[in-house]
C-alpha positions as CSV (number, residue, x, y, z in Angstrom):
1,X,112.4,64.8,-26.3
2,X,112.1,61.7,-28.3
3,X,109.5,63.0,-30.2
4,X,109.9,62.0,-34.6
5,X,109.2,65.5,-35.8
6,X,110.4,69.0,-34.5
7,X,107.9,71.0,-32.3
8,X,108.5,74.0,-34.5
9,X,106.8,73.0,-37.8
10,X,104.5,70.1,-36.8
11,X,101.4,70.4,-34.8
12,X,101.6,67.8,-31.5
13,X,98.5,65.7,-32.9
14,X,100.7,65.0,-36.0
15,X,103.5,63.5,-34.5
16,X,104.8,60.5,-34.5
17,X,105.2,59.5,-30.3
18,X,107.7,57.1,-28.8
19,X,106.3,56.0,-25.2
20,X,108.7,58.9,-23.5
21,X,105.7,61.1,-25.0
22,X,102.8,59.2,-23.7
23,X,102.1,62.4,-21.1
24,X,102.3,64.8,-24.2
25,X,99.8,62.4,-26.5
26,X,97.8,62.5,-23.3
27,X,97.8,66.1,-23.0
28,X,97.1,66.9,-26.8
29,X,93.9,64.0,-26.7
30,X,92.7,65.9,-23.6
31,X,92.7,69.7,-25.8
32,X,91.4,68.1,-28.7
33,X,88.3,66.6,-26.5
34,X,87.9,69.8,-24.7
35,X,87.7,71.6,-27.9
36,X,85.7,69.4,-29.4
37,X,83.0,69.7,-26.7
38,X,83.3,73.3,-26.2
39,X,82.6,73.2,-30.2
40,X,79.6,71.3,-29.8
41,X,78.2,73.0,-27.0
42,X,78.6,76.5,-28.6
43,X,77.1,75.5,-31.5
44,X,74.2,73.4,-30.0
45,X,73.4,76.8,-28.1
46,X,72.9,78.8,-31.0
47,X,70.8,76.0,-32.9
48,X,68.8,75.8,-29.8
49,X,68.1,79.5,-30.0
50,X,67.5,79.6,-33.8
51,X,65.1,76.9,-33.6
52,X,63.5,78.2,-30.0
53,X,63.1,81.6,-31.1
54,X,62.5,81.9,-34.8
55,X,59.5,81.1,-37.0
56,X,61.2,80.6,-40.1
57,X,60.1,77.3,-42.3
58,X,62.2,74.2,-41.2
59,X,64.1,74.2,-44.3
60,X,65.1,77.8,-43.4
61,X,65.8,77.2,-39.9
62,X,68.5,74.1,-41.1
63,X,70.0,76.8,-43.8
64,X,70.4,79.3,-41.0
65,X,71.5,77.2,-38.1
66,X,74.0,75.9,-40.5
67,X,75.1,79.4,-41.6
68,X,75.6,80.5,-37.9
69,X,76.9,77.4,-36.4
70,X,79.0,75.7,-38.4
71,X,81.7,78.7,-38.8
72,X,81.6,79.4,-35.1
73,X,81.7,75.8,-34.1
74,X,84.6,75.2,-36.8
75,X,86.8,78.0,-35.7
76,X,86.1,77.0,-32.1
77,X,87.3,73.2,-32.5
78,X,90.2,73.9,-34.9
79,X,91.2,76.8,-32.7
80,X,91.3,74.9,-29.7
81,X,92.7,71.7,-30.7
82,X,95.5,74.0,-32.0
83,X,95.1,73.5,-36.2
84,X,93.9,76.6,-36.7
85,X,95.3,77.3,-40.5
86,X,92.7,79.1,-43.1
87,X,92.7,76.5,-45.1
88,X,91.6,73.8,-42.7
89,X,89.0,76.4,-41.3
90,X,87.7,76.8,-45.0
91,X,87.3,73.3,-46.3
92,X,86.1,72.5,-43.3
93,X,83.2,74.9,-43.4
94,X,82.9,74.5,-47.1
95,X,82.3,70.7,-45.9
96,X,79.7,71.3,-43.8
97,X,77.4,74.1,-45.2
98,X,77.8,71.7,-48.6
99,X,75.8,69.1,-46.4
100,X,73.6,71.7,-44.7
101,X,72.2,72.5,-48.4
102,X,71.3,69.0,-49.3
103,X,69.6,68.3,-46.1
104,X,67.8,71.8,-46.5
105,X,66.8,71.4,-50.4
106,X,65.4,67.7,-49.1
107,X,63.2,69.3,-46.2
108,X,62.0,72.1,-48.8
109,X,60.8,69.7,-51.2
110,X,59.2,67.3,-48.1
111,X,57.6,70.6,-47.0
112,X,56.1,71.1,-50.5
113,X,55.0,67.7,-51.2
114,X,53.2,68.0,-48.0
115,X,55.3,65.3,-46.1
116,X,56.8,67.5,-43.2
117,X,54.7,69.4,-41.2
118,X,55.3,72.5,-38.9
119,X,54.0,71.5,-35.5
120,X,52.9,74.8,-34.0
């Protein structure tokens, strides 16, 4: 394999191809892809059903959704693209629900001055 780092203590995405490897850098794009759209879709599902099904505020519902998805859709992706480590899985996560707050604490104070409405 002409392949710049060893297979045992480098995940293939890392690596550093010569053109010999173009079938393996084809391979590892195409698991990374799927991953990344079986992430999405999982987590699309279950903010679908969050903000289907509940009744919650819509500052709740983004709190929640974020709560529910963004662990799940994390440990999907990372899982399948084959990165999996804790620590990528927590920053990660830490990364997102950080975000999820801000956008949450803007709707809650858009809801309170009035500005966002529920449509029921």
């Amino acid at each position: 394999m002409s392949s710049r780092c060893s297979r045992s203590t480098s995940t293939p995405a890392f690596c550093l191809a010569d053109k010999g490897d173009s079938l393996d850098s084809q391979s590892t794009q195409l698991q990374i892809a799927i991953a990344s759209a079986a992430a999405f879709a999982i987590a699309e599902l279950v903010d679908w059903i969050l903000f289907t099904f509940t009744r919650y505020r819509l500052s709740t519902r983004v709190l929640l959704s974020s709560l529910l998805a963004a662990p799940l859709d994390t440990t999907i992706f990372l899982y399948g693209a084959g990165f999996l480590t804790f620590p990528n899985w927590l920053m990660s996560v830490i990364g997102k629900l950080s975000g999820a707050v801000v956008v949450s604490l803007a709707v809650r104070r858009g809801e309170r001055e009035g500005n966002i409405h529920e449509n029921e």
